[in-house]
Every structure is written in structure tokens, then in C-alpha cells.
N, C-alpha and C positions, 0 to 999 in steps of 0.2 A: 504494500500500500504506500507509495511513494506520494509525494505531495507538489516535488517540484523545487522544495528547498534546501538549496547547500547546509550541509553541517560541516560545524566547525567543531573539531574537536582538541580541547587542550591538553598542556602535555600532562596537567593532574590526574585528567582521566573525566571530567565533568563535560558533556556534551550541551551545547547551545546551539538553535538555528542562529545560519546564522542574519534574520531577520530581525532575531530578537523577540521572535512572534513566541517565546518561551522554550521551557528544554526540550532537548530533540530527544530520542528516543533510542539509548543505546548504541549510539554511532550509527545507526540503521535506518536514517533518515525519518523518521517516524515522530511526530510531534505525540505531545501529553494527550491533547484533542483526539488526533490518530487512533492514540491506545485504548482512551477513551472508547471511542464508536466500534472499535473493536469489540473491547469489552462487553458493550452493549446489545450487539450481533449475538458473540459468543450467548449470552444467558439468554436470549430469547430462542437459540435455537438448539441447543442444549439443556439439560436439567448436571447444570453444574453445583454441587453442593457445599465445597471446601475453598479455597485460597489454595489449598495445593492444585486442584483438580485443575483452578482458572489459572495457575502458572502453565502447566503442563500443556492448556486447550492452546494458551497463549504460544506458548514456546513449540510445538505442534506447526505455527503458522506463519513460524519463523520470528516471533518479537520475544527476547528474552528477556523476564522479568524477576526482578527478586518479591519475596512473600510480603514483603515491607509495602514495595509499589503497590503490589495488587491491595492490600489491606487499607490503603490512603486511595486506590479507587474505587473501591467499593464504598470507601463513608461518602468523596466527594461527590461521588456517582448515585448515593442515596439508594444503593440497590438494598434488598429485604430477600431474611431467608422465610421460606414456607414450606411446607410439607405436601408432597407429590400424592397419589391418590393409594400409594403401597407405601406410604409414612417414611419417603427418604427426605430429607431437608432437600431445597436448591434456593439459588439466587435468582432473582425476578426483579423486573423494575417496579420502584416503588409506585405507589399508587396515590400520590401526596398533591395532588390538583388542589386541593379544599383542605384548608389548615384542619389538620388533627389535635384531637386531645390527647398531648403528652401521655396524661395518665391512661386512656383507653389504649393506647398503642402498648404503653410498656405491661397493662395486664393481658394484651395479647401474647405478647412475645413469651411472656412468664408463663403462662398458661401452656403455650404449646411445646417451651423448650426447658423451661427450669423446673429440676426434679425434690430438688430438697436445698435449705437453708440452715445454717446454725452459725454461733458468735462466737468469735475469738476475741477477745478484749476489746477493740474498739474499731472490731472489723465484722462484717456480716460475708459469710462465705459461699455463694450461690452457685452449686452443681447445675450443670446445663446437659443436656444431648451432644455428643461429641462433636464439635465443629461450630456451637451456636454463641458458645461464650460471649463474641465479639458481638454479636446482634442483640444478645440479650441486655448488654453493660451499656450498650450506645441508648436502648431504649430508657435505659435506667437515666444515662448522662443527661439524657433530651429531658427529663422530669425538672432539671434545675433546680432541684432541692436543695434547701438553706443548709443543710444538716449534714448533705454527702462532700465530702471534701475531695475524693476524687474515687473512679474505676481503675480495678487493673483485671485484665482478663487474657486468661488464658487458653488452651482448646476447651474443655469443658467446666471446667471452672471460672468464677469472676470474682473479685473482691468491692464491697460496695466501705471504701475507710469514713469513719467519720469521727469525731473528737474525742470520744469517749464511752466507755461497754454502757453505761443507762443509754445513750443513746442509739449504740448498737443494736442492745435489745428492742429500742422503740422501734428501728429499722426494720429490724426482720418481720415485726409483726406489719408492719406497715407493708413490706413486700410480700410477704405472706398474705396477706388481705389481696393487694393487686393480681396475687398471681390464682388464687379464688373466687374471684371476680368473673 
């Protein structure tokens, strides 16, 4: 999928069109945009379910990406995982025309992928379906809650930190509740 524009590449190793129209894409003439639309192809005609699966679709068509890129196109791209008709997660384009309510989206996500909760001191610890982690912490992120200080998530787990274990615990029940809902 060429575009038409020279890259220039330095000797660090960081690739720029060289337009300036943003980074190019692995020395492979291939704009952020590019990988984008790719991307987007890929999961509508595909049932792609992991960040490995979409390196692999990706790298398959000649654009080679690390798990990092794809995970920063997936958020900037607003893609959502849902479950196929035989319960396997995929990527799908979001369906976000009409602002949502935070909290309905994040007791969706909880409802379909988080299995169990419990508190470590001033942490809430949320088991997920293998590969949902990331979808489930971003729904959480989007709540903007006074109380969560930040996500860290992993394949199936996610950590929801917040000040201190009373608040911890106020958390779990709180996401407990959304994910009941």
C-alpha cells in the first residue's frame, strides 16, 4: 500500500515522511493513516481477537508491527472486543456515533469479560477472559472516577490502584455492582 511519499529515514532508526504528513511506517513507506485503514480492513474482515493475532494479520501483508503499535491502534482507532456467536472475543469497530454512558459501556465490558474481583491493599485486582484485560481497564479508564488513580492491565488481569484499601474495598463493590448490572 504505497502512498506516493518519500521516507526518510535516520540514522537512529526513527522513520519520518518525508512531508512531514507524520511517521512513516517502518521504513516501508506506509504512513500511521496507512496502518490505520489497514487495520480497519483487517477486523472487519477477519474475526481477529488478540494484538498478537493483529501483529501477525498485519505482518502476513507485509507491515511489520510491534505489540506496542498495535495496542496504541487499537485505543486511537476506538476499536471494541465482543464475542463471536461460538463465545470467541474479536475486534470490531466501535459503535460510538451517539455519546455513551461511560458507566453502561464499562458494565458491558465487565459483564461479558471480567470473571472475578478481590483487594490487595489499595489495589482492586480484576481477572478478565484471556486477551480482554486491555478492553476491560480502558472501559474502567473512560468512567473518570475521582477515586481511581490509574489502570494497569495485563493479558487477563487488570489492576484498578486507588489511595487506599477502605477505598479499595469501596471499589470492588462498586465494580462489582457494574459488572451485575
Amino acid at each position: 500500500m504505497q502512498t506516493g511519499v518519500e521516507t526518510v529515514t535516520p540514522l537512529h532508526g526513527s522513520s519520518r515522511s518525508a512531508t512531514g504528513a507524520g511517521p512513516s511506517f517502518e521504513g516501508h513507506g506506509m504512513t500511521k493513516a496507512d496502518r490505520h485503514r489497514l487495520v480497519l480492513t483487517l477486523v472487519q474482515k477477519h474475526e481477529l481477537g488478540t494484538q498478537r493475532e493483529l501483529v501477525h494479520a498485519l505482518k502476513a501483508l507485509g507491515c511489520t508491527v510491534t505489540q506496542a503499535t498495535v495496542s496504541r491502534d487499537i485505543r486511537e482507532l476506538d476499536l471494541q472486543k465482543v464475542r463471536t456467536h461460538l463465545g470467541r472475543a474479536k475486534y470490531v469497530l466501535s459503535a460510538r456515533e451517539r455519546p455513551r454512558n461511560p458507566e453502561q459501556a464499562a458494565s458491558h465490558v465487565l459483564r461479558d469479560f471480567a470473571r472475578s474481583t478481590a483487594v490487595a491493599q489499595n489495589i482492586v485486582v480484576v481477572r478478565s477472559e484471556i486477551g480482554t484485560a486491555n478492553t476491560v481497564a480502558r472501559a474502567i479508564d473512560n468512567l473518570n472516577h475521582s477515586d481511581i488513580v490509574g489502570t494497569l492491565a495485563g493479558d487477563d488481569t487488570f489492576l484498578i490502584i486507588v489511595k487506599d484499601k477502605p477505598t479499595a474495598v469501596e471499589m470492588q463493590g462498586y465494580i462489582d455492582r457494574l459488572r451485575e448490572a
